[in-house]
BATI-169294 format. One line per 5 residues: number of its first residue (from 1); for each residue x, y, z of C-alpha. Coordinates in nm, 2 decimals, padded with zeros to 4 digits, always signed. Layout:
BEGIN
NUM> X Y Z; ...
//
This chain:
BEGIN
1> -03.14 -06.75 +12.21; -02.82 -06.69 +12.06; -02.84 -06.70 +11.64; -02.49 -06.93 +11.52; -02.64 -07.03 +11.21
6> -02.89 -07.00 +10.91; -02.96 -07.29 +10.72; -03.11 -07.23 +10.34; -03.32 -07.45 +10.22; -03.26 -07.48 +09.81
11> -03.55 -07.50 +09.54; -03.83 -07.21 +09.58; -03.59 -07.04 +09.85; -03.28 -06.96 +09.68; -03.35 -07.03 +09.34
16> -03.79 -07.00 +09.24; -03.73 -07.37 +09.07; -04.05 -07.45 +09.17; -04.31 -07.23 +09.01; -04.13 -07.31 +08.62
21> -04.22 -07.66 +08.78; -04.59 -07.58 +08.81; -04.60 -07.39 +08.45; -04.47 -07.66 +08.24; -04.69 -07.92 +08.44
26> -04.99 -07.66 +08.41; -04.89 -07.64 +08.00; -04.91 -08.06 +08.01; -05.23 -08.07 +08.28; -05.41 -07.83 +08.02
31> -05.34 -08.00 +07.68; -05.52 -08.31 +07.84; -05.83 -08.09 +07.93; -05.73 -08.11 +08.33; -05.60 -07.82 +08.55
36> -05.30 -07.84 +08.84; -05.44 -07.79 +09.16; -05.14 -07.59 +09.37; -05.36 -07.74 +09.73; -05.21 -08.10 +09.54
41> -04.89 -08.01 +09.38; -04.76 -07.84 +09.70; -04.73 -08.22 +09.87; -04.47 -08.24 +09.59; -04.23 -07.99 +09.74
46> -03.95 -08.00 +09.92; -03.96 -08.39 +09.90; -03.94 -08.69 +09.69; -04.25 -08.96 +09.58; -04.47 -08.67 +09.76
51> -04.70 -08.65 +09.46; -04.75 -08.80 +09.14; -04.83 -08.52 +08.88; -04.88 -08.82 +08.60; -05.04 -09.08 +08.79
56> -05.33 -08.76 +08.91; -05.32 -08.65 +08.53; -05.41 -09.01 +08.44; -05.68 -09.08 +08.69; -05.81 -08.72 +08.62
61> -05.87 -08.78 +08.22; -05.88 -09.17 +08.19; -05.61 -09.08 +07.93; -05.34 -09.37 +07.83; -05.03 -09.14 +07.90
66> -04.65 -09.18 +07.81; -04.49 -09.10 +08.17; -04.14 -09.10 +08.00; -04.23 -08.88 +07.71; -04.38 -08.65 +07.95
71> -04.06 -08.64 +08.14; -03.84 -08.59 +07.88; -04.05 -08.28 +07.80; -04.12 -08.14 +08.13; -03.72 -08.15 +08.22
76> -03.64 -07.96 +07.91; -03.87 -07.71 +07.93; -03.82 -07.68 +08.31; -03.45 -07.61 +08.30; -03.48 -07.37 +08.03
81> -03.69 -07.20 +08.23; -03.47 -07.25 +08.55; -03.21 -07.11 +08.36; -03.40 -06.78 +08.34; -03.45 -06.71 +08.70
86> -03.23 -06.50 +08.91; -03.15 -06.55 +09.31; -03.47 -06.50 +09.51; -03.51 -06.11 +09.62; -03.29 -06.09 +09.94
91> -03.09 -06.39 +09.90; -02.72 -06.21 +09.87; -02.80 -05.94 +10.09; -02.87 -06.17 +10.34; -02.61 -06.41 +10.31
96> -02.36 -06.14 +10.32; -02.50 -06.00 +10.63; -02.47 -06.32 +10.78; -02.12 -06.37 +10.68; -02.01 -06.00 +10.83
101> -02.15 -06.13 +11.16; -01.98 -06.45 +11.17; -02.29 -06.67 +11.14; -02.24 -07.00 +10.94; -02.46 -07.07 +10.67
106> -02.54 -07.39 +10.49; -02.78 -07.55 +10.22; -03.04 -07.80 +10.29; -03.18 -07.97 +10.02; -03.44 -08.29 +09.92
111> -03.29 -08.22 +09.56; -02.95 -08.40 +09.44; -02.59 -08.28 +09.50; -02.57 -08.23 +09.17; -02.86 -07.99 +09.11
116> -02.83 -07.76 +09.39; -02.43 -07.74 +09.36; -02.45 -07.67 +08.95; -02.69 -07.41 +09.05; -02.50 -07.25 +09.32
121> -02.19 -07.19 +09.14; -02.41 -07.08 +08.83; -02.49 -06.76 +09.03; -02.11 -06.74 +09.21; -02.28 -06.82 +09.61
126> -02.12 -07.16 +09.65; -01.83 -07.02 +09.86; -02.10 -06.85 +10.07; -02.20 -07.18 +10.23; -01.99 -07.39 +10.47
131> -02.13 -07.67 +10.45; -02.41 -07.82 +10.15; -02.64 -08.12 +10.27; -02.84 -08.29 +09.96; -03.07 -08.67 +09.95
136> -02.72 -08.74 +09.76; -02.55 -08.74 +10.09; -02.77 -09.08 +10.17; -02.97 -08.89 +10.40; -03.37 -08.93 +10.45
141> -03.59 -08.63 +10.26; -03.81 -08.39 +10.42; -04.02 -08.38 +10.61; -03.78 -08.60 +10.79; -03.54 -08.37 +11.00
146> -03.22 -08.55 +10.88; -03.14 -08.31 +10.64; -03.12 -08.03 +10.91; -02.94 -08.19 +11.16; -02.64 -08.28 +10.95
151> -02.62 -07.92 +10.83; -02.60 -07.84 +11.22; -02.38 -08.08 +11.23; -02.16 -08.05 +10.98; -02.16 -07.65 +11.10
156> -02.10 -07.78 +11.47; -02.40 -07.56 +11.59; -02.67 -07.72 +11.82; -03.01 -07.73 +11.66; -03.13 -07.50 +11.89
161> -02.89 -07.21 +11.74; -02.96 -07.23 +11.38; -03.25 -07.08 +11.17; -03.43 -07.25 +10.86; -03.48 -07.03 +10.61
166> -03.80 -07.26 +10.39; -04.00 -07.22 +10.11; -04.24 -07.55 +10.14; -04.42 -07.72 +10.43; -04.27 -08.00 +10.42
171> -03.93 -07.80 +10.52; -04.15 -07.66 +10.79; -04.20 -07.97 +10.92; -03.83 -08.09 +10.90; -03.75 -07.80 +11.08
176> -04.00 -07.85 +11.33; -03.85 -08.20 +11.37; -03.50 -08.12 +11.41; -03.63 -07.82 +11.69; -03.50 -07.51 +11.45
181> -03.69 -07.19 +11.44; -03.83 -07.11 +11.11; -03.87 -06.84 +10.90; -04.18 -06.93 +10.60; -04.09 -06.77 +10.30
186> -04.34 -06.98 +10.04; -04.34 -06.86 +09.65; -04.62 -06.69 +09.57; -04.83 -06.99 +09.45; -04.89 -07.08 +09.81
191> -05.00 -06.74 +09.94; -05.36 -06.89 +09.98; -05.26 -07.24 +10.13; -05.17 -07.29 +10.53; -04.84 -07.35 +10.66
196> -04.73 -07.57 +10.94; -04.61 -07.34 +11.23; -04.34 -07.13 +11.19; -04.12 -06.85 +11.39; -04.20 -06.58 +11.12
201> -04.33 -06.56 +10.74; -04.23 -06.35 +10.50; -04.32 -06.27 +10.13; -03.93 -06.25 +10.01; -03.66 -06.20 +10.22
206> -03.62 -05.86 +10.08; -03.97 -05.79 +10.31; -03.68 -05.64 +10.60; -03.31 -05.51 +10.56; -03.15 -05.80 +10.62
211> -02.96 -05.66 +10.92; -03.27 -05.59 +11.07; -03.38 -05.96 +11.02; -03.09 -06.05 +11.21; -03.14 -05.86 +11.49
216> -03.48 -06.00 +11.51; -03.39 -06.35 +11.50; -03.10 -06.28 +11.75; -03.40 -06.16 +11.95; -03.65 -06.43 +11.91
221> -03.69 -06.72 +12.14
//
């Protein structure tokens, strides 16, 4: 099956957004006497509405609780901590790999235009990508395959010839849904939780050279 295209997913795959997102809720959880569960916080990712930190915080401790003020305090904290992280191990090398081969590349995001696009030219990638796809684009969310398919689209690659590149299941399951192969690369958080089916998983994309990755996606059918 011939590889034309990789499509990157955003939070937890590029950029490890997601685990500062279970430490600050893990600091508010634990100041009410309760503990995150990652098994329930994963439903969050990848998504939108997919879980309700607050509303399980609330009906875990039959505390009264300030949903804004909570907010307020989770975002700052979170972005600070955002701020701190570097690409994902692999990331560049990969992308330039791709991009000596002629494949296209694109982002595929649940998150805001806004958020992934301020973050990609934070670390100097944007001009990497071909094409960004984001819920601002007025598309459904994962696990809904919309997301995907524009990309393709936008790339003008059948689905068939592009590769997800996903940190969360509900990615998986886009992917899944818009008939992509895809390679699982969860955060370390969800080392102990299933997946949905995927073409290959790896603990960081640093795991092969990425020209060896290549060749074995150019491979797989």
């Amino acid at each position: 099956m011939t590889l034309k295209a990789l499509i990157f997913d955003f939070d937890g795959l590029i950029l490890d957004t997601e685990t500062p997102d279970f430490i600050v809720l893990s600091e508010q959880y634990h100041r009410f006497g309760a503990k995150l569960l990652p098994e329930r916080w994963v439903h969050g990712l990848g998504t939108t509405d997919g879980y309700d930190p607050y509303g399980e915080l609330e009906a875990l401790t039959g505390a009264i609780l300030d949903y804004e003020a909570l907010r307020r305090e989770h975002r700052e904290r979170y972005v600070a901590l955002c701020a701190q992280q570097p690409l994902q191990p692999g990331v560049r090398e990969l992308i330039v790999a791709a991009r000596k081969r002629g494949i296209r590349l694109a982002v595929a995001s649940s998150a805001s235009r806004e958020w992934v696009e301020g973050w990609l030219e934070h670390h100097r990638i944007r001009d990497s990508f071909d094409c960004v796809r984001t819920r601002s684009d007025g598309l459904r969310v994962k696990p809904a395959p919309d997301l995907f398919l524009s990309a393709a689209a936008c790339l003008d690659v059948a689905p068939e010839s592009c590769v997800v590149l996903e940190d969360s299941p509900n990615g998986m399951r886009a992917a899944a849904a818009a008939g992509m192969r895809c390679i699982a690369v969860p955060v370390a958080l969800l080392d102990a939780l299933p997946l949905p089916p995927h073409t290959l998983r790896l603990r960081s994309l640093a795991d092969l050279p990425p020209e060896q990755l290549l060749d074995l996606l150019a491979r797989e059918n």
